[in-house]
C-alpha positions as CSV (number, residue, x, y, z in Angstrom):
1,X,-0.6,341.2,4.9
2,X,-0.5,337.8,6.0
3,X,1.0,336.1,8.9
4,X,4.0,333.3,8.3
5,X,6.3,332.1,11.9
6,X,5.6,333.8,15.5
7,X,7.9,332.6,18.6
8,X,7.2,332.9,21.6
9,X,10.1,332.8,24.1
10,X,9.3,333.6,28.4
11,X,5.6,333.7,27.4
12,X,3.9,331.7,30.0
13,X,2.6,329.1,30.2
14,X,4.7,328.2,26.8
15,X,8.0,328.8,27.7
16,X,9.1,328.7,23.9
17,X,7.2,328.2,21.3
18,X,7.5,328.2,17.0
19,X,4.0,328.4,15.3
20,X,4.2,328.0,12.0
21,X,1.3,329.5,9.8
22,X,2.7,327.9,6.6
23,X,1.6,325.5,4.4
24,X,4.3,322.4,3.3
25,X,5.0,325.0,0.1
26,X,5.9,328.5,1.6
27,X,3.1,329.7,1.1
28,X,0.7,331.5,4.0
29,X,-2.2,329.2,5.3
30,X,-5.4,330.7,5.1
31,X,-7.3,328.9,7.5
32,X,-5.6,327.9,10.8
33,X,-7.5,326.4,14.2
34,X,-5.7,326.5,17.6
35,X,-7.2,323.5,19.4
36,X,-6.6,323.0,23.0
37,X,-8.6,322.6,26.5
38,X,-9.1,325.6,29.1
39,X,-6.3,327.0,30.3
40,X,-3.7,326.2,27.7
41,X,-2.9,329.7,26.2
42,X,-5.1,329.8,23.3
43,X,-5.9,333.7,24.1
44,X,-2.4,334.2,25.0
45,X,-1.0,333.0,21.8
46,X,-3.1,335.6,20.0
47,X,-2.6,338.5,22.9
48,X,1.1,338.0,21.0
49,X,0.4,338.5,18.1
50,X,-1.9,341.1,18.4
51,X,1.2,343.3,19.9
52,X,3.5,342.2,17.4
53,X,2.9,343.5,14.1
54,X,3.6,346.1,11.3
55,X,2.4,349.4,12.8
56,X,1.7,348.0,16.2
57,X,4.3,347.0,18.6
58,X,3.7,347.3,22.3
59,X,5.0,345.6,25.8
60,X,1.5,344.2,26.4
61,X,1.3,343.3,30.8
62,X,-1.6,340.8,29.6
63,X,1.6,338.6,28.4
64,X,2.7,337.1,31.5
65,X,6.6,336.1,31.5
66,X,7.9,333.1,32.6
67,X,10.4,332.1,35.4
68,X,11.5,336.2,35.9
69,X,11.8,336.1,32.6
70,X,10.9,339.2,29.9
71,X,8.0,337.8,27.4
72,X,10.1,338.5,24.0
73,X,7.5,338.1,20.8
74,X,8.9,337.8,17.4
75,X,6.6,337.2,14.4
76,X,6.9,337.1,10.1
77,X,4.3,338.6,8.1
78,X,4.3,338.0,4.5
79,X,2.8,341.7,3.3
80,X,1.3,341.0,0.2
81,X,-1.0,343.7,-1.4
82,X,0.9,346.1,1.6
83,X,3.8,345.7,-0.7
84,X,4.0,343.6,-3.9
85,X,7.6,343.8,-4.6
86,X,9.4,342.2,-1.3
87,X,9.6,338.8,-1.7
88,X,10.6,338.0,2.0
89,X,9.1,338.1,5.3
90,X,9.1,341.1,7.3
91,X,10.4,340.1,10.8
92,X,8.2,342.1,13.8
93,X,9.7,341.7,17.2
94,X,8.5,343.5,20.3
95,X,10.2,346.6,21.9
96,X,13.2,346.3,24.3
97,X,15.5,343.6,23.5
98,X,18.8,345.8,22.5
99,X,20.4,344.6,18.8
100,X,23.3,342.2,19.3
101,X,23.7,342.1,15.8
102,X,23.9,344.2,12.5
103,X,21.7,341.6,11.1
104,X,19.4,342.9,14.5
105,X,19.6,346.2,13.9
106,X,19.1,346.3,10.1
107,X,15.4,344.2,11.2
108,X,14.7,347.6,13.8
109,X,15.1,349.8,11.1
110,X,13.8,347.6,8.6
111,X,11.0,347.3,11.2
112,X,10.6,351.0,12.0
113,X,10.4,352.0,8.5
114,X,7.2,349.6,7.7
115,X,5.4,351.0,11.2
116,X,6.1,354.6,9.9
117,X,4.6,353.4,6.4
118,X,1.5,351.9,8.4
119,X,0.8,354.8,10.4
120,X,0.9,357.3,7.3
121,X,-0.4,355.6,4.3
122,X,-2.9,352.5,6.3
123,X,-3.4,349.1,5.3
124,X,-1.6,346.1,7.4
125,X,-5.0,345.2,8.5
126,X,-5.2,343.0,11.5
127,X,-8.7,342.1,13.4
128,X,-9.4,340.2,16.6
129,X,-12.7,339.3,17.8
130,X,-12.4,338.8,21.8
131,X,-14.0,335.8,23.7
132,X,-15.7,338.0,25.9
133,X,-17.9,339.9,22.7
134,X,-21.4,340.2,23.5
135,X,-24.3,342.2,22.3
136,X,-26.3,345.1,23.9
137,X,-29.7,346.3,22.6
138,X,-29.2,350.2,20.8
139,X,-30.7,351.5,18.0
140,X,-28.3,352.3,14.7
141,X,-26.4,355.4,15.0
142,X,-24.1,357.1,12.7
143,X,-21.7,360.2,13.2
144,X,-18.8,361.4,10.8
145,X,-18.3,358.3,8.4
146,X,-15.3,359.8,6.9
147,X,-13.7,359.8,9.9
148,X,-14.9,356.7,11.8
149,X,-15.8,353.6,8.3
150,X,-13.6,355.3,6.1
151,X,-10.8,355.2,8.5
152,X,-8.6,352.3,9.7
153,X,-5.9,352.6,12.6
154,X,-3.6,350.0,12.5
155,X,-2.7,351.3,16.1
156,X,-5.9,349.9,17.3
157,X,-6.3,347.1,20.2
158,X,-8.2,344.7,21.3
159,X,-9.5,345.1,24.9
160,X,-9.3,341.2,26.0
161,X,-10.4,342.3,29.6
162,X,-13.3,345.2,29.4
163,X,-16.8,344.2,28.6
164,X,-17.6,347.4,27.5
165,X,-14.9,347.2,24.6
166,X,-16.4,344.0,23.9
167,X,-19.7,344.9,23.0
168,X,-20.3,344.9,19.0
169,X,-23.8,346.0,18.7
170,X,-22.8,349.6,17.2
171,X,-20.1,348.7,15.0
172,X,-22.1,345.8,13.4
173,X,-25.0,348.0,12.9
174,X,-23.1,350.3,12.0
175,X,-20.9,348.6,9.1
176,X,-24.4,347.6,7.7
177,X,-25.9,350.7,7.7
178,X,-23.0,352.6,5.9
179,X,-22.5,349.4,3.2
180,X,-26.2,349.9,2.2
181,X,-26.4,353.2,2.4
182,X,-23.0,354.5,0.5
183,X,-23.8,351.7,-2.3
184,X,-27.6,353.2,-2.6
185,X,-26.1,356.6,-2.8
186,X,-23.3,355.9,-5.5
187,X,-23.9,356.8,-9.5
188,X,-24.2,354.5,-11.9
189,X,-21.0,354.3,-13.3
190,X,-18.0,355.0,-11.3
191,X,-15.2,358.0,-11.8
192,X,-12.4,357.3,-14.3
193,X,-8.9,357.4,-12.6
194,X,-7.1,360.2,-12.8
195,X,-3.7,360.0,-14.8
196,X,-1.3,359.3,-11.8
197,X,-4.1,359.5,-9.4
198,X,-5.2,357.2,-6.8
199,X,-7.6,354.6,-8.0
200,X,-11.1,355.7,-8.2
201,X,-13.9,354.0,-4.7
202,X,-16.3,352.4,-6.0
203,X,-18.9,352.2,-2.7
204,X,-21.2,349.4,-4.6
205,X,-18.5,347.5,-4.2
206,X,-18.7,347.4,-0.6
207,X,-22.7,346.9,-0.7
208,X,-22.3,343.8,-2.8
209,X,-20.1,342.5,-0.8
210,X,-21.9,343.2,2.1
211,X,-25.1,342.1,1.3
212,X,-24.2,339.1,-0.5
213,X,-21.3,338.1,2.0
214,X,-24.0,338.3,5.1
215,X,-26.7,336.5,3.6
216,X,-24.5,333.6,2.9
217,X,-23.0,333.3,6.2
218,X,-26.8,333.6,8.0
219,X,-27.9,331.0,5.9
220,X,-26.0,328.8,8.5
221,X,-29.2,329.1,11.0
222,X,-31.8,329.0,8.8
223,X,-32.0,333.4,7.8
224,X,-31.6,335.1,5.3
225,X,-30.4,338.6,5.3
226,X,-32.8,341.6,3.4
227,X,-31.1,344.7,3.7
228,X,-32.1,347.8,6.1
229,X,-35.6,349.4,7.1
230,X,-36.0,352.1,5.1
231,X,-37.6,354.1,8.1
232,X,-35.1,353.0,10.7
233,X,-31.9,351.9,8.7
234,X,-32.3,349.2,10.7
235,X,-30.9,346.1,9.8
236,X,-33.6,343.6,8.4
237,X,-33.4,339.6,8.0
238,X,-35.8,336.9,7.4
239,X,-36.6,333.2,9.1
240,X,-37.1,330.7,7.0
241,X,-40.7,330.9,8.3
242,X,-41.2,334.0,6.4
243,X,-41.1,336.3,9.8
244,X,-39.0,339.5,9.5
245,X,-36.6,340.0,12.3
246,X,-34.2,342.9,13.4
247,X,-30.7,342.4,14.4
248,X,-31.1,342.7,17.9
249,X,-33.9,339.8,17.9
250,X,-31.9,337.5,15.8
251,X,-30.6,333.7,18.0
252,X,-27.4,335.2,19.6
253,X,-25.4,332.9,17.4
254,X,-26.5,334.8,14.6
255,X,-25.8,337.9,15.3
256,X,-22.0,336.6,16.0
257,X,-21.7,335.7,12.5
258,X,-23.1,338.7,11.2
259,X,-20.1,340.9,13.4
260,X,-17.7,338.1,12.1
261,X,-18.7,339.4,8.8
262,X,-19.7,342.9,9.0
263,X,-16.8,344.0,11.1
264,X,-14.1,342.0,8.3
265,X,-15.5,343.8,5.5
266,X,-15.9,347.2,6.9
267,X,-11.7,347.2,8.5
268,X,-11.0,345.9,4.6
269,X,-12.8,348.5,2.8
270,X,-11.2,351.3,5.4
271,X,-8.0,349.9,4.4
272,X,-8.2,349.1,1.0
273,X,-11.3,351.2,-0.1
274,X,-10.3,351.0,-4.4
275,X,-10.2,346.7,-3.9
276,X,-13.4,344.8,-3.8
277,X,-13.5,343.8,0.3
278,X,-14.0,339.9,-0.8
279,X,-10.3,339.8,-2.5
280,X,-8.9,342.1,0.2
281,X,-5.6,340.5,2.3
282,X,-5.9,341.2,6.4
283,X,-5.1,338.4,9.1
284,X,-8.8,337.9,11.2
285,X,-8.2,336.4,14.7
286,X,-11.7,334.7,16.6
287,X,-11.2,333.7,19.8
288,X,-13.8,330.7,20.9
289,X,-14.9,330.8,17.5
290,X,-17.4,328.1,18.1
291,X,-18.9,330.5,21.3
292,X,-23.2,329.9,21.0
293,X,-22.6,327.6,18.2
294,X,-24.0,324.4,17.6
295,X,-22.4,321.5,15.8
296,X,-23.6,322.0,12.4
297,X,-22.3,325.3,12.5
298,X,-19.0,324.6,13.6
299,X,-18.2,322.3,10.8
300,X,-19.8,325.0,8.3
301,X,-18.4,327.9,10.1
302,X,-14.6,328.3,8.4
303,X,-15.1,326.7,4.9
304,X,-18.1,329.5,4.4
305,X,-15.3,332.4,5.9
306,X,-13.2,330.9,3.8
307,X,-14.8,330.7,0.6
308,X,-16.5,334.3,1.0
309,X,-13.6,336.4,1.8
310,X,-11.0,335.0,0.0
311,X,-8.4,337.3,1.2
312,X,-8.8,336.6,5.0
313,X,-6.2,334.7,6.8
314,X,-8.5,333.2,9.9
315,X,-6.6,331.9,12.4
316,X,-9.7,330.4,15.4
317,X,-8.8,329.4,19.0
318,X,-11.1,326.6,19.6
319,X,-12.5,323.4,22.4
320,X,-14.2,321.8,20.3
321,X,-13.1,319.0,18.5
322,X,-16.2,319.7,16.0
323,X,-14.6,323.3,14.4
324,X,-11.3,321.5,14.6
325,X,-11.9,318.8,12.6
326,X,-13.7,321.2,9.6
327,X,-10.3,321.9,9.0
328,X,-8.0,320.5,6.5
329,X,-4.7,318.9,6.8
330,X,-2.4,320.5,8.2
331,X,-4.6,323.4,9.4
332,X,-5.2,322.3,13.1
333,X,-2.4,323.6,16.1
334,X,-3.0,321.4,19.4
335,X,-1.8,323.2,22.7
336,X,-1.7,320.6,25.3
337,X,-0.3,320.3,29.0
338,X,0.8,316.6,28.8
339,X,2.4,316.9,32.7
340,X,1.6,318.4,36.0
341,X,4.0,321.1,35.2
342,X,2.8,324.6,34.0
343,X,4.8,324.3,30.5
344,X,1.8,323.7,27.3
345,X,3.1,321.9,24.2
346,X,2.5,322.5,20.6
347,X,1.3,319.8,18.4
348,X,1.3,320.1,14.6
349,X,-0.6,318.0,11.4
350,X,-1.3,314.2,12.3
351,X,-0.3,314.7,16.1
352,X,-2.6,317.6,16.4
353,X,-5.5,315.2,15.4
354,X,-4.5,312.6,18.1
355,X,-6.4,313.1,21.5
């Protein structure tokens, strides 16, 4: 699943607004960077379409409407691997606004039938990193992996206001922990499929990508990433001076790019556990992607997403002019307040560029 238009109409402080996540062909764009100064919507925008997708639409308070106005969210999402054969968009709107149409009420059911489909059979996968994420000191813990790596609930959110939800410590160690572990645990060659059978999980898959996905990423700041203690099962990566290091005594923009990772791969392999998690489709939302970064790593940060999962739509809200301009042509969406009024603009390809 990948995402293709959202509108936003009574969503303050837009008003209306038609992002486009297309490139010039019809085709999905894999890489997109919301630009824009404090205050402009940037976590907004993504609040929307967090609530507005196959499996998962809710009236979210967070979206504030405009001028006694209901916030009304509509957005396409090209499914993809979720389902080959349709070769249109499926439109997502959220709850409440009554069908004035039978071309409306053909979407609700169209729409009802794809959350029912979500709920029941998984996939649709969807992932936002909060700009309030931070990282506690625990040690790894793991309790019921069927139930808990091996699971993914599309009816999941994203807690944009609670610290505590925020914290990804646990589920980074976590994701580590159960890649390395499973993969060490598989046999050597994996079950045949069954004749009508679902196909056969392959968990080296998952430690490959993994381990191989991580250490690339790291290599940003200078680590490099060894695999876990075998006493502790903690994770273990190395300076370039040769000194071993834990996670939780990593440079605080490290460990950020280890969750971006970690956390990416494990929601694809719960969703998609028979596809290698590098080739696996699911739309990844960061918010203040460049948060602890410095400016090297900023204009390395999306091309190495990009070319290590090459199934991930990333879509980064951003201030800095030095993660927006790592982007490619048409990638970049500038939010901008040009007047004292409360309304924000949207800016697309060459005017998005002009500050």
């Amino acid at each position: 699943m990948l995402l293709a238009h959202a509108t936003l109409c009574g969503v303050a402080p837009f008003g209306e607004l038609d992002a486009d996540f297309c490139t010039e062909h019809g085709e999905p764009r894999m890489v997109t960077v919301v630009h824009g100064g404090a205050g402009v919507g940037k976590t907004t925008l993504l609040q929307a379409l967090a609530c507005t997708r196959p499996g998962h639409t809710t009236v979210t308070s967070s979206l504030a409407g405009l001028d006694e106005q209901a916030p009304r969210v509509q957005c396409a999402w090209h499914l993809g691997q979720d389902d080959p054969s349709r070769p249109h968009p499926l439109e997502v709107s959220t709850p409440g606004g009554s069908p004035t149409s039978d071309e409306a009420a053909l979407q609700r059911r169209e729409q009802a039938l794809y959350d029912r489909r979500a709920r029941e059979q998984g996939g649709f996968v969807f992932l936002m990193f909060p700009a309030n994420r931070w990282f506690s000191r625990q040690a790894v813990s793991m309790h019921a992996p069927q139930r808990t790596m091996m699971r993914y609930d599309v009816r999941s959110t994203t807690a944009f206001d609670q610290a505590s939800s925020a914290d990804l410590t646990r589920e980074t160690k976590q994701a580590l922990a159960y890649a390395a572990i499973a993969s060490a645990l598989a046999p050597p060659r994996p079950r045949e499929r069954a004749a009508g059978g679902p196909a056969p999980v392959d968990p080296r898959r998952l430690g490959h990508a993994m381990h191989e996905t991580i250490d690339e990423v790291v290599q940003l700041t200078g680590f490099r990433y060894e695999g876990l203690d075998p006493l502790s099962f903690e994770p273990r990566f190395v300076s370039a001076g040769g000194r071993v290091l834990a996670f939780d005594a990593l440079p605080t923009r490290t460990r950020h790019l280890v969750a971006y990772v970690a956390l990416t791969i494990k929601t694809l392999w719960a969703a998609y556990p028979s596809v290698d998690p590098r080739e696996a489709e699911g739309v990844v939302a960061i918010d203040d992607a460049d948060l602890h970064q410095d400016a090297h790593v900023q204009a390395e940060l999306l091309p190495t997403l990009r070319r290590t999962l090459l199934g991930v739509q990333w879509i980064a809200t951003t201030a800095s002019p030095q993660l927006a301009a790592s982007a490619g042509p048409g990638q970049v969406l500038a939010l901008r307040r040009l007047t004292q009024s409360d309304r924000v603009s949207l800016f697309v390809d060459q005017q998005a560029r002009t500050h």
